[in-house]
C-alpha positions in Angstrom: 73.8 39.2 145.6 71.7 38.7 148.2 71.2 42.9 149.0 70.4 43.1 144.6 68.2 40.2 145.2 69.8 37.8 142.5 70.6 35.4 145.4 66.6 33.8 145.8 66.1 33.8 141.9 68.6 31.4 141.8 67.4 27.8 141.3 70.8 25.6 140.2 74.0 25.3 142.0 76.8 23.7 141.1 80.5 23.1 142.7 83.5 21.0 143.4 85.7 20.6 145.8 85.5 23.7 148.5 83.0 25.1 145.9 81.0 22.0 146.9 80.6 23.8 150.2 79.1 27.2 148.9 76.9 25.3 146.3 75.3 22.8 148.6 75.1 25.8 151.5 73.4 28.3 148.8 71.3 25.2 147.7 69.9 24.4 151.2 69.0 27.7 151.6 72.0 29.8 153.7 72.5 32.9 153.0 75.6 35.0 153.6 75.0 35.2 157.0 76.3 31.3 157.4 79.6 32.2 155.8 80.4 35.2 157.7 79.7 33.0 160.9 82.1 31.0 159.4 84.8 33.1 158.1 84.6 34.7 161.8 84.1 32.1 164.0 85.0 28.8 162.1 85.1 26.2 161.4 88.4 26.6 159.2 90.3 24.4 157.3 93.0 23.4 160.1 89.9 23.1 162.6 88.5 19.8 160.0 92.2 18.2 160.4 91.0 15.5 162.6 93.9 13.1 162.9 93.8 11.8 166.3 97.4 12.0 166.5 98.4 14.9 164.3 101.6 14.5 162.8 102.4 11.2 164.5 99.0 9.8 162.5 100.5 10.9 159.3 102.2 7.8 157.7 100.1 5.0 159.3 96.9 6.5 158.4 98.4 7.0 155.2 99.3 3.1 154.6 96.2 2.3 155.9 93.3 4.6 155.0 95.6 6.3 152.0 94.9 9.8 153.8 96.0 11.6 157.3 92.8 13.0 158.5 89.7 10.8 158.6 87.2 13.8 157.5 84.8 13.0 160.2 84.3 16.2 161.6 83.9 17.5 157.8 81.1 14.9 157.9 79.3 16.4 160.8 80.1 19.9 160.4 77.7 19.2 156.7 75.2 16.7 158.4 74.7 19.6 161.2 74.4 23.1 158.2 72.3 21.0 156.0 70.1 19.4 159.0 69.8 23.4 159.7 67.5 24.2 157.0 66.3 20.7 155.9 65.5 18.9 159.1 68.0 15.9 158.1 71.7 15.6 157.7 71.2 12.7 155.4 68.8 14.9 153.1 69.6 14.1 149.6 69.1 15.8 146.1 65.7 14.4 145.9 64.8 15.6 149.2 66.3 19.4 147.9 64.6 18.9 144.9 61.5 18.4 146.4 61.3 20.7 149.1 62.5 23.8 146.9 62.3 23.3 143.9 66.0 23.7 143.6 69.0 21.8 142.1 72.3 20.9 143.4 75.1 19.6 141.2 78.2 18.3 143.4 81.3 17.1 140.6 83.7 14.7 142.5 86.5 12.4 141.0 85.9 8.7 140.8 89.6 7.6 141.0 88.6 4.1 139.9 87.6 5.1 136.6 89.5 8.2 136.2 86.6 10.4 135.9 84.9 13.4 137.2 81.4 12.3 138.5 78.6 14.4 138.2 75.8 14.0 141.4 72.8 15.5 140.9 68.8 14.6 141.1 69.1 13.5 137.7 72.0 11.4 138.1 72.1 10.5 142.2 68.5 11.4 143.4 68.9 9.1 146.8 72.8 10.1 147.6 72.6 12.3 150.3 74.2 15.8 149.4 76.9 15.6 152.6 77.7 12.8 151.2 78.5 14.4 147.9 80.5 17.1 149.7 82.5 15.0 151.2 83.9 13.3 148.4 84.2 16.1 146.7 86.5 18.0 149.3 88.7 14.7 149.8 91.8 16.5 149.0 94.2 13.6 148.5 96.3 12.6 150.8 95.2 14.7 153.4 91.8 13.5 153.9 90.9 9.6 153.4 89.4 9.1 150.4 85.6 7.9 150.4 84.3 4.6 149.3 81.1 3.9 147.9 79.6 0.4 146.4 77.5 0.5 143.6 76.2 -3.0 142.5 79.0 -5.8 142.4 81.9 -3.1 142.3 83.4 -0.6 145.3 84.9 2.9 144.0 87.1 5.2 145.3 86.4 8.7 145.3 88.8 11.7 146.0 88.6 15.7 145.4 85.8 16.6 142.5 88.8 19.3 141.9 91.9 16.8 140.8 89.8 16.6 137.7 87.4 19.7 137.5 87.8 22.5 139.8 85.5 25.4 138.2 82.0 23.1 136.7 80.6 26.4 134.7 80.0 23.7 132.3 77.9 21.6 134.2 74.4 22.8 133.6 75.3 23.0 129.5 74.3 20.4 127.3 71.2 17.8 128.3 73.3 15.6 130.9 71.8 17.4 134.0 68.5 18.5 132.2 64.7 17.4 133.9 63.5 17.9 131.0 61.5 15.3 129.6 63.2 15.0 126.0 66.8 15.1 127.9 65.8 11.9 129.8 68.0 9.6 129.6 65.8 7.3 128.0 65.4 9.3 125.2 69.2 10.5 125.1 71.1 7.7 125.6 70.5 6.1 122.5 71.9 3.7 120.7 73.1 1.9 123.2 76.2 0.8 120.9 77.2 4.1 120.5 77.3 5.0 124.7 81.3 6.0 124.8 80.2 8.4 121.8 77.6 9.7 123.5 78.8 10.1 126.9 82.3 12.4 126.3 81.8 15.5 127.7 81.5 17.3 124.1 77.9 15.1 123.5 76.6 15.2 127.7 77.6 19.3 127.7 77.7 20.3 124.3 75.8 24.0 124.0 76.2 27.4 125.8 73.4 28.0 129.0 73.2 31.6 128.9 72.0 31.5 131.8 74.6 30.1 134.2 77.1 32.2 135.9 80.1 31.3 138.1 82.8 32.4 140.5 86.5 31.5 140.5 88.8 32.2 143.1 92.5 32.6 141.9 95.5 34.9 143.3 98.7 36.5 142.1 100.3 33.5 142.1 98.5 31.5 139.6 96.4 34.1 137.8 98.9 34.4 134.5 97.5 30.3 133.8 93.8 32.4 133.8 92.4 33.5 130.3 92.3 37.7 131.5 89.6 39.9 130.8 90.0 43.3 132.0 86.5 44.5 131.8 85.7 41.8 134.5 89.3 42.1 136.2 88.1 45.0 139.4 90.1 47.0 141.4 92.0 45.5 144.4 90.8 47.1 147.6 94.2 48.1 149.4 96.2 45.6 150.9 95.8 44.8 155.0 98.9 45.0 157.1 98.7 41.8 158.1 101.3 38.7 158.5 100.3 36.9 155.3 100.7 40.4 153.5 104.3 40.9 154.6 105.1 37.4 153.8 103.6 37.7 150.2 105.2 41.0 149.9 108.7 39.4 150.6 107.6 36.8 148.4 106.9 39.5 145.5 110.3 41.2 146.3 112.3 38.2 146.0 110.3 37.6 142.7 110.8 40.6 141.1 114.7 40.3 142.0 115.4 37.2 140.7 113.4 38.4 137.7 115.8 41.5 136.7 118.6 38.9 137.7 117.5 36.7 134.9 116.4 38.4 132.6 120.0 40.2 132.7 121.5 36.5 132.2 119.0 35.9 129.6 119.5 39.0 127.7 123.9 38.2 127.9 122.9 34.6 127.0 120.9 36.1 123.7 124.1 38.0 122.7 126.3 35.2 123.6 124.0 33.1 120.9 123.9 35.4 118.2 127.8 36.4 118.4 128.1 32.4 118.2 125.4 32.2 115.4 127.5 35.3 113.5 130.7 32.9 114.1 129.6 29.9 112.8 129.9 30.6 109.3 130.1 27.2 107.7 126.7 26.8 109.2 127.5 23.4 111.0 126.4 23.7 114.4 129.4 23.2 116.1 131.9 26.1 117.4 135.5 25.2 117.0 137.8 26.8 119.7 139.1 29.3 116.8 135.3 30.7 116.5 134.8 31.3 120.0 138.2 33.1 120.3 136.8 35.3 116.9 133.7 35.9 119.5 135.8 37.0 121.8 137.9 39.8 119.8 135.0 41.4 118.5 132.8 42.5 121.6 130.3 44.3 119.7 127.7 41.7 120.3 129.4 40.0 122.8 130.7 42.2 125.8 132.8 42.3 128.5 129.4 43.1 130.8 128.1 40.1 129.0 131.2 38.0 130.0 130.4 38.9 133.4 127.1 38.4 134.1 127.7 34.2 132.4 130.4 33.4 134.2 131.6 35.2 137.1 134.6 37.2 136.1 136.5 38.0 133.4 138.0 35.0 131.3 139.5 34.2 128.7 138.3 32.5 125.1 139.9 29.3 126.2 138.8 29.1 129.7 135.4 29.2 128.1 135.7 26.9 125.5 136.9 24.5 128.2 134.2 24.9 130.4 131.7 24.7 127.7 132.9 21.4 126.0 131.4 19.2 128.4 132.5 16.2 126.8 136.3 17.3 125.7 136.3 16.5 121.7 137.3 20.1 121.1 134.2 21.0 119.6 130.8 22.6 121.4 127.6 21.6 119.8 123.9 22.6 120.8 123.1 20.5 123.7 126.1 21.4 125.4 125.1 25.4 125.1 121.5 23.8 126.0 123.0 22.7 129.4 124.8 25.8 130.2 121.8 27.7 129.6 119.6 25.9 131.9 122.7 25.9 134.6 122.5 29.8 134.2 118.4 30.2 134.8 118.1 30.7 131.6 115.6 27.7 131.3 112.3 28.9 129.7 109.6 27.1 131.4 110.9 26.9 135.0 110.7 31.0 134.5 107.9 31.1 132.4 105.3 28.1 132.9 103.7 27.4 136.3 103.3 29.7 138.9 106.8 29.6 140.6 109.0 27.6 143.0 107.1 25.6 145.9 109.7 24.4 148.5 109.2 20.9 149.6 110.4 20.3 152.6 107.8 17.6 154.5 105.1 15.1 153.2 102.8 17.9 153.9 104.3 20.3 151.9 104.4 17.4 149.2 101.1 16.8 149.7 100.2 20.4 149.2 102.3 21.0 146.3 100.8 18.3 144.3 97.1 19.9 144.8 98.3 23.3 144.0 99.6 21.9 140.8 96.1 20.0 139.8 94.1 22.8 141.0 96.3 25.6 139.0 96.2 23.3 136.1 92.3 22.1 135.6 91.6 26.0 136.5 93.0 26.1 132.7 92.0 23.4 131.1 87.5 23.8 132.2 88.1 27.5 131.2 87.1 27.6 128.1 86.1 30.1 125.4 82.9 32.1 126.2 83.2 30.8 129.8 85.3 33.7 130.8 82.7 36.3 130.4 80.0 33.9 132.9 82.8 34.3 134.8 82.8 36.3 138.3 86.4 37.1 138.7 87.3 37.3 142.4 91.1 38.0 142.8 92.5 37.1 146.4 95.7 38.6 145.9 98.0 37.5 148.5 95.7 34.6 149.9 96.0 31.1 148.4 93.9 28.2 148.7 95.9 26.3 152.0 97.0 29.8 154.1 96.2 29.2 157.7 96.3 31.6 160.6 94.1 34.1 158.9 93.6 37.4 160.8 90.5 39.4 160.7 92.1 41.9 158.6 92.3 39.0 155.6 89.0 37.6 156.2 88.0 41.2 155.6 89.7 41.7 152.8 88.5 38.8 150.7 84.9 39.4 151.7 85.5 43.0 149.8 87.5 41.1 146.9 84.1 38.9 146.4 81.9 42.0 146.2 84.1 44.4 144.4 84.4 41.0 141.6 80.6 40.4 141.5 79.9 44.5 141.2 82.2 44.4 138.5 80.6 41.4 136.5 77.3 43.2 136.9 78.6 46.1 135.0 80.1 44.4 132.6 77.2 42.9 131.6 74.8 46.2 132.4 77.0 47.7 129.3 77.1 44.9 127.0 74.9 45.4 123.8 71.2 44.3 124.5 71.6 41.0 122.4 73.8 39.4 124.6 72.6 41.2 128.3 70.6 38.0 129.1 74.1 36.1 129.5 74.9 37.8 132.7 71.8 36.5 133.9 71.5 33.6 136.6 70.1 30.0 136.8 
C-alpha cells in the first residue's frame, strides 16, 4: 500500500483484537517499516506472556485475576509505539483526532453486558487508544481481563474478537459518523425507542463504499469463509520450514482419514438403502428375517461393504446382534443412528468446524476455546457485499497461536499479504466503472 501510495490517503482505521494492533499502529502514523521490525526482531506473542512464574502462575492468577498473564508488558510495549509518533503513551482518540486529522475505531467486548464496544472519538474521545488495545487483545484466560468504571458501575472487558473479529462494518451506518446530522443528539431519538435504535441493523445500517478490510484466515478454517475466487491469489510456494512439515503431516493424516471415511460412509450408504429396500412394510424397524434378506442379496450390500463396517466377515445374525443395542429383537433408527456415529460416519464432526484440536493442558483448553470464537464470528460479521471490501490474505499453514516462527515463515506471510492486497486491486481495476469506487479506501 504504502509503495501505490493508498497507505497516507487513508484517514479511518478500524480493528479488534490483534487487528487492534495494526489499526491503532497505521492510525498513529507507522508505516510498514514498524511491523517488519517487529515480525524480525519482536516483540512476539510468547515474548508479551508475562506471568512472573510461567506455568506455576497459571491457576492462581487464574482464581484471582481470571487470566495467567497480567498484559503489562502489552501495556508498555503500546504506551512506548504510540508515544513514538504522538509524544504520549496515554494519547487518546481525541488527541489522534486532533493532531491528524485521523480516526481510530478499537471494537472490544464488554463481558458485563455481553456486547461488542465500539471506542472511537465519537464514542470514547478521552480513553486513551493503549488503553483500547488492550482490552481488545485480552484473549481470555490468557491475559487478565481489564476493568474500567464508568459512573456508579465497574465492567469487565475481554478480547474485542470473542464477539467481532473482522469490524468491516464499523464505519457503516451513522454510529461512528462526525457528521453533524449523525450526532447523537439528533440520532438517538426518541428516547423510548433506544433498544430499537441501538441494534446493530439501526447504528450500521448502509454499505460505505468506501471502506476496505483485511482478514487473515488459513487452511484450516478457510471452508467457514464465504470464497471468492477472483479475490482468492496464488499461494507463493511453501518454505521448508518446521511449521510446514508439521502442517504437511497434519494435511496427510487429513486426507487419510478422509478416504478412510468416506469408504465407511459410502458402505454405510449401501448398508441404508439395502435396509430401506428391506423394509417393505414401511415401519421403520428391521426384523432379524430382513436383515438376513439383506444379507443374501449383495447387490447393494457387499461383501467389501461388510468389511469395511465391521471388521471381518460376519454373519446376518452376528449383525443383528450387535446392532440391537437394546435386545427386543427388532433395530429401529436410533440404534442404526449410534452405529453410524461409532463408525465416523457422524456428519458434522467431519463436515462442520475446522477439525480435531487435541486438549491436552488448560493451555491447550484455553486455546481451543479462542480458535472456536474466532473461527466462528469470522462467519457470522461476514456478511453479503462484505466479501468483495474484503482483502483476502491466506496464511496457509500459519494459524493465529504458532510460536517459534523461523524467518522463512515470517517471509512467507509478508508475501501472502502483498500477493492478497495485489490481487484485491485487480479485482477491482476490472470491475465495471459503476462499482470501481468500492475498492476504494477510507
Amino acid at each position: 500500500m504504502e509503495q501505490r501510495g493508498y497507505l497516507k490517503k487513508l484517514r479511518r482505521f478500524g480493528g479488534a483484537s490483534i487487528g487492534a494492533f495494526t489499526a491503532c499502529f497505521l492510525a498513529v502514523g507507522h508505516g510498514p517499516e514498524k511491523f517488519l521490525q517487529i515480525l524480525n526482531d519482536g516483540p512476539q506473542i510468547i515474548d508479551l506472556l508475562d506471568a512472573s512464574l510461567g506455568r506455576c502462575s497459571m491457576v492462581p492468577n487464574f482464581f484471582r485475576h481470571m487470566g495467567w498473564h497480567p498484559g503489562k508488558a502489552i501495556d508498555k510495549f503500546l504506551g512506548d509505539s504510540i508515544a513514538e509518533k504522538m509524544g504520549n503513551p496515554d494519547a487518546t482518540f481525541k488527541d489522534l483526532y486532533d493532531k491528524t486529522g485521523k480516526e481510530l475505531c478499537v471494537v472490544v467486548t464488554n463481558l458485563s453486558t455481553m456486547m461488542e464496544e465500539y471506542c472511537h472519538v465519537k464514542t470514547t474521545p478521552d480513553m486513551s487508544m493503549r488503553a483500547a488495545v488492550r482490552m481488545s487483545t485480552s484473549i481470555p484466560g490468557v491475559f487478565f481481563p481489564v476493568k474500567r468504571r464508568y459512573m456508579d458501575r465497574t465492567d469487565t472487558y475481554i478480547d474485542g474478537g470473542v464477539i467481532c473479529n473482522y469490524p468491516v462494518h464499523c464505519f457503516d451506518g451513522w454510529w461512528l459518523s462526525l457528521k453533524p446530522e449523525d450526532s447523537f443528539f439528533k440520532r438517538m431519538r426518541p428516547l423510548q425507542d433506544g433498544a430499537k435504535l441501538l441494534t446493530k441493523k439501526q447504528r450500521f445500517g448502509g454499505f460505505n463504499d468506501k471502506t476496505f478490510g483485511m482478514i487473515i484466515y488459513s487452511d484450516y478454517d478457510s471452508h467457514v469463509l464465504p470464497t471468492h475466487p477472483d479475490l482468492q491469489a496464488i499461494n507463493m510456494p511453501l518454505p521448508d520450514t518446521e511449521l510446514v512439515s508439521a502442517h504437511q503431516a497434519m494435511k496427510q493424516k487429513r486426507k487419510m482419514d478422509m478416504e478412510k471415511h468416506e469408504k465407511v460412509t459410502e458402505a454405510m450408504t449401501h448398508f441404508w438403502d439395502a435396509l430401506r429396500m428391506t423394509d417393505r412394510d414401511g415401519d421403520s424397524e428391521i426384523v432379524r428375517e430382513e436383515l438376513r434378506n439383506v444379507f443374501k442379496d449383495q447387490n447393494e450390500f457387499t461383501q467389501e461393504d461388510i468389511l469395511t463396517l465391521f471388521g471381518r466377515a460376519l454373519t446376518a445374525d452376528e449383525v443383528f446382534n450387535r446392532l440391537d443395542a437394546n435386545k427386543d429383537g427388532k433395530v429401529v433408527y436410533g440404534e442404526l443412528m449410534r452405529f453410524a456415529d461409532k463408525k465416523g460416519v457422524g456428519l458434522q464432526t467431519q463436515h462442520i468446524g475446522s477439525g480435531r484440536q487435541n486438549i491436552k493442558s488448560p493451555a491447550d483448553f484455553v486455546t481451543g476455546i479462542f480458535k472456536a470464537l474466532l473461527m466462528n464470528v469470522k462467519r457470522a460479521f461476514l456478511e453479503g457485499d462484505d466479501i468483495e471490501r474484503t482483502v483476502l490474505i491466506n496464511t496457509v499453514y500459519y494459524q493465529s497461536f504458532d510460536f517459534g516462527s523461523e524467518q522463512e515463515d515470517l517471509d512467507f506471510l509478508v508475501e501472502q499479504g502483498r500477493r492478497g492486497f495485489l490481487k484485491f486491486l485487480k479485482y477491482h481495476a476490472t470491475k465495471p466503472a459503476s462499482k470501481q469506487d468500492q475498492a476504494s479506501s477510507s
